[in-house]
C-alpha positions, 0 to 999 in steps of 0.5 A: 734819190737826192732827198727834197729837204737836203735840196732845199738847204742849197742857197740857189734852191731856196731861192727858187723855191721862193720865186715859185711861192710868190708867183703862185700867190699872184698867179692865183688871184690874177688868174682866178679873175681872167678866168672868170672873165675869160681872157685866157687867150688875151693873156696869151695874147698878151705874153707873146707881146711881151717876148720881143721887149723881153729880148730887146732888154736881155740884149741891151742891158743883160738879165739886168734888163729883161724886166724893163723891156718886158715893162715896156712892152706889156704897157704897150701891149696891155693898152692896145689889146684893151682898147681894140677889145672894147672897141670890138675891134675882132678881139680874138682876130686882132689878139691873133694877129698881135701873138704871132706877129710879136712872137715872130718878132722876138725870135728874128731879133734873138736870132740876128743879135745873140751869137748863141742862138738855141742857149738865148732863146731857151732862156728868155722862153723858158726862164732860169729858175735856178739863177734866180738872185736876190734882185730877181726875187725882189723885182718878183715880190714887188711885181707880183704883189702889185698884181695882187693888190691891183686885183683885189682892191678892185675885186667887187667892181671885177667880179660884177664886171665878170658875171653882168658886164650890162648892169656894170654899164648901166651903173655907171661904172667905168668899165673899160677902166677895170678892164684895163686894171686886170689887164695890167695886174696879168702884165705885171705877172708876166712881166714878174715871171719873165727871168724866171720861169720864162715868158712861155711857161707864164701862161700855165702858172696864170691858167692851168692852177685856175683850171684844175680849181675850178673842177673841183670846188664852185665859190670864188675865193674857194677857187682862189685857195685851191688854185693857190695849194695846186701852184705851190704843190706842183711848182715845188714838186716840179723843181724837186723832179727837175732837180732830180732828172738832173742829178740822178737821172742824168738828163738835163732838163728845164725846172721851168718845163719840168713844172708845167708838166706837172701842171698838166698832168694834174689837170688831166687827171682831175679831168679823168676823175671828175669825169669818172665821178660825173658818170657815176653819178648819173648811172646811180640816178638813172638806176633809182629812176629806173627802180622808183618807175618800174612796177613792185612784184606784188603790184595789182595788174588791172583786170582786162574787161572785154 
């Protein structure tokens, strides 16, 4: 079994590694903030409205130009959904509409533009971890830190906007512009992650460590970290074990795909655990109910007078 350390020491590894690792940070803090205000079908929303940029990009400019047609398209997509979900315009209906109609989009230009039809699209979905350049991870720090710093400069307004969205109003406060803000700081990590884990498997890396978090610990910034630990840990144990199946197992499969498996197996089993724990834990209280009401053995029986 080829050992993690020796891996690590390949220049295309390092690099992937790094990629994971900073997308982990932002996706952590950007996805703790979606989930409080439960947007996570918005940001799905929102990464299949970026596909068809994604493809007019790759198509025009090459990988060189996946990250301008994704920006372009998440501005877009971002202001849209924004505006049609504060005018509650059907938010879940017309986010709907909008991912699978930009969806269908992207996969009919790759199909009528890129002579490699099954090879593009498996690409631009899901990503090519391990092509990952310095230029990518440039355009990844710089994206992912701007998500970052867009969320947490704004982390009092967003968090009082998450918990009484009414008394945000009745403050004053600008709430379609915060709303707008975290919309843009979700495109930017996808716009991010889009070369390298793909504009599918985004969507886990934005919700699944957010997910796994929020079943195990309660404060916000608490969330944050845990989040963080599960998207790093997994993300590296992922590359290892698509690495793996590559060189020593002999099956070729995505590092990108490899690691949302791993996302998702530990997520289903926290779900059994806590679910487990829970469980126990109500049939130790039902017991102690059950002793505290039930009559000792030396208890007096009152004396029935006819």
């Amino acid at each position: 079994m080829t050992d993690l350390s020796v891996l690590l020491q390949l220049p295309f590894v390092q690099s992937a590694a790094i990629a994971i690792i900073v997308l982990a940070v932002a996706s952590a803090v950007v996805g703790t903030a979606l989930a409080l205000r439960g947007l996570e079908f918005l940001s799905d929303g929102l990464v299949h409205s970026v596909f068809p940029g994604v493809v007019i990009g790759f198509i025009a400019a090459g990988t060189d130009g996946v990250y301008v047609g994704a920006g372009i398209a998440a501005l877009v997509a971002t202001v849209a959904l924004t505006i049609a979900s504060a005018r509650g315009i059907g938010s879940d209906a017309t986010i709907a509409v909008v991912l699978a109609g930009a969806f269908s989009l992207g996969i009919v230009i790759v199909s009528r533009s890129v002579d490699d039809y099954a090879s593009g699209l498996e690409h631009l979905l899901f990503g090519q971890l391990l092509t990952v350049s310095s230029a990518d991870i440039v355009a990844i720090c710089v994206l992912g830190g701007a998500a970052v710093l867009l969320v947490v400069g704004t982390w009092k307004e967003q968090l009082l906007v998450s918990f009484d969205r009414k008394q945000a109003q009745a403050s004053g406060m600008r709430v379609l512009a915060y709303e707008l803000v975290l919309n843009v700081a979700i495109a930017l990590v996808v716009v991010a992650a889009a070369r390298a884990v793909g504009n599918l498997l985004v969507l886990a890396l934005l919700i699944v460590p957010v997910a796994v978090a929020r079943l195990l610990v309660r404060r916000v910034w608490t969330i944050v970290a845990v989040s963080l630990l599960v998207s790093v840990g997994c993300g590296l144990l992922g590359l290892w074990a698509g690495l793996w199946l590559s060189l020593d197992a002999g099956i070729q499969a995505s590092p990108s795909a490899v690691l949302v498996l791993v996302l998702v197996a530990l997520y289903l089993v926290v779900v059994a655990v806590t679910r487990l724990v829970a469980l126990g834990s109500s049939s130790r209280r039902r017991s102690e109910a059950t002793r505290v009401a039930a009559p000792s053995g030396d208890a007096v029986i009152p004396e029935v007078v006819s």
